[in-house]
C-alpha positions in Angstrom: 9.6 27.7 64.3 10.2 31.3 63.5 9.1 32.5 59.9 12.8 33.4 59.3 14.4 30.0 59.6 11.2 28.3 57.8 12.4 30.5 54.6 15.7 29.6 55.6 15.0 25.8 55.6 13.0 26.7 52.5 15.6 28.0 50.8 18.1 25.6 51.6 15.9 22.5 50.3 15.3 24.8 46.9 19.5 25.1 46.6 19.6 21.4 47.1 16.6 20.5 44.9 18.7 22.4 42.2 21.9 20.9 42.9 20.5 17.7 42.3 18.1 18.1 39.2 21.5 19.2 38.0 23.3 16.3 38.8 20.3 14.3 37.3 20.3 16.2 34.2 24.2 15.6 33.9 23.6 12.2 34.5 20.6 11.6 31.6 22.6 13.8 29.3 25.9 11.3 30.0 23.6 8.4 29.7 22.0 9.9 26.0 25.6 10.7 24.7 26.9 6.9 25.7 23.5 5.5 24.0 23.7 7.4 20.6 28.0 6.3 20.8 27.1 2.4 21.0 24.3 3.4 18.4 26.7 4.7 15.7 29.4 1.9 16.7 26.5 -0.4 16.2 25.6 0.9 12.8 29.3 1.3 11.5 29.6 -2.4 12.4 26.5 -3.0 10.6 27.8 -1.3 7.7 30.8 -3.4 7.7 29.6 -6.9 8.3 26.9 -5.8 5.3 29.7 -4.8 3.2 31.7 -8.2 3.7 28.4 -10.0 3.4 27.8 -8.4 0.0 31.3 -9.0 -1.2 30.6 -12.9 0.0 27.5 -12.8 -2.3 29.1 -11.5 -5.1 32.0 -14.1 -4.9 29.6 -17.1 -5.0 27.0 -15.7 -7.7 30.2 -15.0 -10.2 30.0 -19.3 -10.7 26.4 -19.7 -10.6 24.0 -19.8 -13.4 21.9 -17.7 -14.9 18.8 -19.2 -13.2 20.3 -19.1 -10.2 21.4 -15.3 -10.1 17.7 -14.6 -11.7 16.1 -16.5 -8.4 18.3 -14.7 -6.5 17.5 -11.3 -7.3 14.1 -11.8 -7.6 14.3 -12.8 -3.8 16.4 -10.0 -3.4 13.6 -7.8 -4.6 10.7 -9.1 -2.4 12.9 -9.0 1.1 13.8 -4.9 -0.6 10.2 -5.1 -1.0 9.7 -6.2 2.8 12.0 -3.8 4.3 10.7 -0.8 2.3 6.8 -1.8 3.7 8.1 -2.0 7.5 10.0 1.1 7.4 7.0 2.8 5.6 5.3 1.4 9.2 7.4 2.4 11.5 6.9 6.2 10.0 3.0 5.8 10.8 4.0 4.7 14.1 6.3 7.7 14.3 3.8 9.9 13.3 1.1 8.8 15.7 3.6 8.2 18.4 4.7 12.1 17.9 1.0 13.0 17.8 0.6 11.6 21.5 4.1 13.4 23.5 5.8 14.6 21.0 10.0 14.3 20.7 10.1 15.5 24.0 6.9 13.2 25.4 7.3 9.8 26.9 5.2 8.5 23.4 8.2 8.8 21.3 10.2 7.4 23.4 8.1 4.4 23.7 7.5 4.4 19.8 11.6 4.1 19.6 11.8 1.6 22.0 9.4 -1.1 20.3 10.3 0.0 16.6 14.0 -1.0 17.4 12.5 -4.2 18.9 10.5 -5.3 16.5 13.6 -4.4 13.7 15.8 -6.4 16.2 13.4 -9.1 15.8 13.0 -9.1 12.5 16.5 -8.9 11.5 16.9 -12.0 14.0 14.3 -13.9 12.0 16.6 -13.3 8.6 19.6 -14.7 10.4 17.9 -17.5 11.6 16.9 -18.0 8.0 20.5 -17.3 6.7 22.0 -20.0 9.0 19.1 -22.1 8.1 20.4 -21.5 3.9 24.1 -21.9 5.0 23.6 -25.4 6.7 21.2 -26.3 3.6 24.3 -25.4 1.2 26.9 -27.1 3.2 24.9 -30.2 3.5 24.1 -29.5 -0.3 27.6 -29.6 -1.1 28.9 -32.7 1.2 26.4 -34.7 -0.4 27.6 -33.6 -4.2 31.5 -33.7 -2.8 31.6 -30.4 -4.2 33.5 -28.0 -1.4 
């Protein structure tokens, strides 16, 4: 092979080794917009199914008594109290996550990755106990004949 067609060759495989880290970088850039869209849809309907949830709250503490709204802000507080102290963890994590790649580094992205699974989990835990409360009231109210 003659040195002129090996730079050739060379130089063809360069053109195509651009023309598809392009295409690749297109394709992650696609896949990062489409990720951070089902991210905000996910937290606007957050937003809103916290909003009716609140409003729902509100409606049944405006019969209850006293000591029932006074249990039910102090639980209020401690879950606050929860959130706050898992959050406050997740910035450690962040920070030491960051410390080993960086934003750009694959430690970040791993950090990401297991903090939104363990808040997926958590928040999976507090529906389980919400539907655990709800069938608790309902069967608390069928006994009393109170609907």
């Amino acid at each position: 092979m003659k040195l002129s067609d090996m730079l050739t060759a060379l130089a063809d495989n360069t053109r195509n080794f651009e023309e598809r880290m392009e295409a690749w970088q297109a394709a992650m850039t696609k896949n990062s917009e489409e990720a951070m869209d089902q991210a905000r849809k996910w937290q606007e309907s957050a937003m809103q199914r916290q909003e009716e949830m609140n409003r729902q709250i509100r409606a049944h503490m405006e019969g209850t008594s006293d000591t029932v709204r006074s249990q039910w802000q102090q639980m209020q507080q401690a879950w606050e109290s929860q959130f706050e102290t898992l959050q406050k963890q997740g910035e450690e994590m962040r920070t030491n996550a960051m410390k080993m790649g960086g934003t750009d580094g694959k430690g970040f992205a791993d950090w990401a990755e297991a903090y939104a699974a363990q808040m997926v989990g958590f928040a999976q835990k507090m529906q389980s106990e919400a539907a655990s409360a709800i069938a608790t009231a309902t069967e608390a109210r069928n006994k009393s004949g109170k609907a």
